[in-house]
N, C-alpha and C positions, 0 to 999 in steps of 0.2 A: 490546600483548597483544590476543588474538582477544577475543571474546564466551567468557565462562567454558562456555556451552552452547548449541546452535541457539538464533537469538532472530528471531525475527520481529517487526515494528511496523509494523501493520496499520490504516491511517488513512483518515479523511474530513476530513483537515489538508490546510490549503492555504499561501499565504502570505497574510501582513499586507501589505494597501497603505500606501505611504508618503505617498497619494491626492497626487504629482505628474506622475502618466498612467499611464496601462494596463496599464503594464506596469513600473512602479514599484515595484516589491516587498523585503519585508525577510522574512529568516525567522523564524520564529517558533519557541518554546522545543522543540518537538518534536525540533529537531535539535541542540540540546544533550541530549539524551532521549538521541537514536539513539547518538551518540557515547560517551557514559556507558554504556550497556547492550554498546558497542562493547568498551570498557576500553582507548580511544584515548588518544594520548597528546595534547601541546599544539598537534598540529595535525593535527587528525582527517583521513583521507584519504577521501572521498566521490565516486559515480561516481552519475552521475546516467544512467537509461533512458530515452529519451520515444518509446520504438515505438509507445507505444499511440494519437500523435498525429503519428506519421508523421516523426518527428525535426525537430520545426520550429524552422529556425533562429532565430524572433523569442523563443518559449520559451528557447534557449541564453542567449542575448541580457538574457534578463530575471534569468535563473536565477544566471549569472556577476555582473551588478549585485549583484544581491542580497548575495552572499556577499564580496562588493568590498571588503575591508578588515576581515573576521571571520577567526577563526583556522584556519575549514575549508579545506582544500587539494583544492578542486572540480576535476573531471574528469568526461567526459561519454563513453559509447560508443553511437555511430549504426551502423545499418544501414542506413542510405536513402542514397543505393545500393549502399553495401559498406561493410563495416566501417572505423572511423578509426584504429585501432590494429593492431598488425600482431600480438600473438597475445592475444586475446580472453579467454580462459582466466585468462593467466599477471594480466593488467590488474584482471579482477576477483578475482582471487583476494589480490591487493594491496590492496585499499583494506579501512577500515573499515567502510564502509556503503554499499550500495546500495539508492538509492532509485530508485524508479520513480513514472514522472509518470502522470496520469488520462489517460481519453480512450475510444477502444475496446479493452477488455478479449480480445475475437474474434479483432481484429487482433493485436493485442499476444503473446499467446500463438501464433497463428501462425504468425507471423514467428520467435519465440523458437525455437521447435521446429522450424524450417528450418537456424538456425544453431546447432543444438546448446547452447542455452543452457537448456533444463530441465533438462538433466544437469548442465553449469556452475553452475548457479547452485544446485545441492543440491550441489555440491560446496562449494560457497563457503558454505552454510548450517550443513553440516556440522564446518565447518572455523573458523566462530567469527565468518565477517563478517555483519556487521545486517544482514538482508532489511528493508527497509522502502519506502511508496510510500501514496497518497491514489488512493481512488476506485479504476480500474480497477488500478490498484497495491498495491490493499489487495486485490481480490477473486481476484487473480491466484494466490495462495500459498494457499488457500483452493478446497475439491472446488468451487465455482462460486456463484454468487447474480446478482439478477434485474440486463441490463443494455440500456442504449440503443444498444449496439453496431448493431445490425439496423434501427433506426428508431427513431423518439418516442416509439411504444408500449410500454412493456417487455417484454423475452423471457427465459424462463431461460438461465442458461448453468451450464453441466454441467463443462464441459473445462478446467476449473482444473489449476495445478500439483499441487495434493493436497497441498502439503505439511503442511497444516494440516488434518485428516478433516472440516472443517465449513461450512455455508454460510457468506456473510457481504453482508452488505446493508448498503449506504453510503449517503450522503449522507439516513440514515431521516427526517429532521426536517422534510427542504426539498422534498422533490419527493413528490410525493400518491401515487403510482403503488406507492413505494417497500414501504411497512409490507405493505398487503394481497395483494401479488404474493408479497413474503418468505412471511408466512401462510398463502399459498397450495401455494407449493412444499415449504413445509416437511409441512404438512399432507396433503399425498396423495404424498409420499414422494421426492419427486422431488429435494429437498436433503434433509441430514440437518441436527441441531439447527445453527439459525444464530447467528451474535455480529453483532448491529448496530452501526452506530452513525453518532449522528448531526453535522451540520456542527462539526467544531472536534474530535470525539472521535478515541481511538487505542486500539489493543489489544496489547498486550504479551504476546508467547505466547516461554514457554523452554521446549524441545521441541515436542511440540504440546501443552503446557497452556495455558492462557488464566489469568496470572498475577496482570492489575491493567487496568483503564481509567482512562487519562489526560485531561484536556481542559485549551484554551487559552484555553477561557470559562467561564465560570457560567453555570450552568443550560440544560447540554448530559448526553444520558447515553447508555450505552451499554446495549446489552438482549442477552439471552439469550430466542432463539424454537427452543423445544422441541416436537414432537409428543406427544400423548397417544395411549392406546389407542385411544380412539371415532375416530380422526383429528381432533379438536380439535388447536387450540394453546394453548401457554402461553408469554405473554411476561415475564420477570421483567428489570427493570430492573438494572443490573450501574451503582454511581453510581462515578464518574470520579475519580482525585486530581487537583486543580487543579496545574497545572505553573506554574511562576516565572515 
């Protein structure tokens, strides 16, 4: 069965190291989340994105370990340098969940809008599969929030899918640059109200409402940054349910 209603799972989740090398990774309960919110059955079907990092095969590499003897039924679709599946569409519109990995958000969208994938993938939204993804995969579904896509400094970015009418600012906790650029754009108009959040958090939107924030740790949260009249901001805290 599809998602009962569009669901979006808008994160700054990454995976747990299993710290026996770099690239050693376990997933973490997020994607028992996506699959439940999915209304998948005992073997969830998942398509993993990584355009926004250029499809790199040591990422596959990690991505496939990971899920190496869990009940998810992982599949992956590249565009670097053409598509790995012969109809794109028919591929995503099959699974349960699609996540999408971080990286450049610029890129990422880009590339999507070359191969007709913002159409596809609001079909596929439409139609009941998870949208979900960390970092530039959370900002992607989302009018745009502040990104390192362009260099170290942060720049805003505008050209999101929209599917969600609101900023949204990732990784708030860990990188300085983050909170007062968010503040910024929100503030002189340039994003409209944002939903943060910070390392380990997730946001759960059914339609476009923003339904719950989830986290994979304690004493992570997620924030709602508002404009005021005078062009002030208001950040109110939005607190997390801890996941299993």
């Amino acid at each position: 069965m599809p998602a009962s209603e569009p669901t979006i799972l808008a994160t700054s989740i990454g995976f747990f190291s299993r710290r026996r090398g770099p690239l050693d990774w376990r997933p973490g309960p997020v994607f028992e989340l996506a699959a439940e919110l999915a209304q998948a059955g005992p073997e969830p079907r998942m398509c993993f994105l990584g355009q926004a990092e250029g499809d790199q095969p040591t990422t596959l590499t990690a991505l496939y370990g990971a899920f190496a003897g869990t009940r998810f039924r992982l599949s992956h679709l590249n565009l670097f340098p053409m598509p790995n599946v012969e109809d794109v569409r028919a591929h995503l519109l099959a699974q349960d969940v699609v996540w999408v990995g971080g990286g450049s958000v610029a890129n990422l969208l880009a590339v999507w809008r070359v191969h007709g994938l913002d159409e596809i993938l609001r079909e596929c939204w439409a139609a009941g599969v998870v949208l979900g993804g960390v970092s530039a995969g959370s900002i992607c579904w989302h009018v745009g929030g502040a990104t390192d896509s362009y260099g170290p400094t942060l720049r805003p970015f505008t050209a999101g899918l929209g599917f969600l009418p609101y900023g949204n600012g990732v990784h708030y906790n860990s990188e300085d640059q983050r909170r007062p650029l968010i503040h910024q754009l929100v503030g002189d108009g340039t994003l409209p109200t944002a939903h943060c959040t910070d390392d380990g958090v997730g946001l759960v939107y059914r339609g476009t409402t923003l339904v719950e924030a989830v986290a994979d740790r304690e004493g992570a949260s997620a924030y709602e940054v508002s404009r005021n009249a005078d062009g002030t901001v208001t950040e109110t805290p939005i607190i997390p349910r801890l996941l299993g």
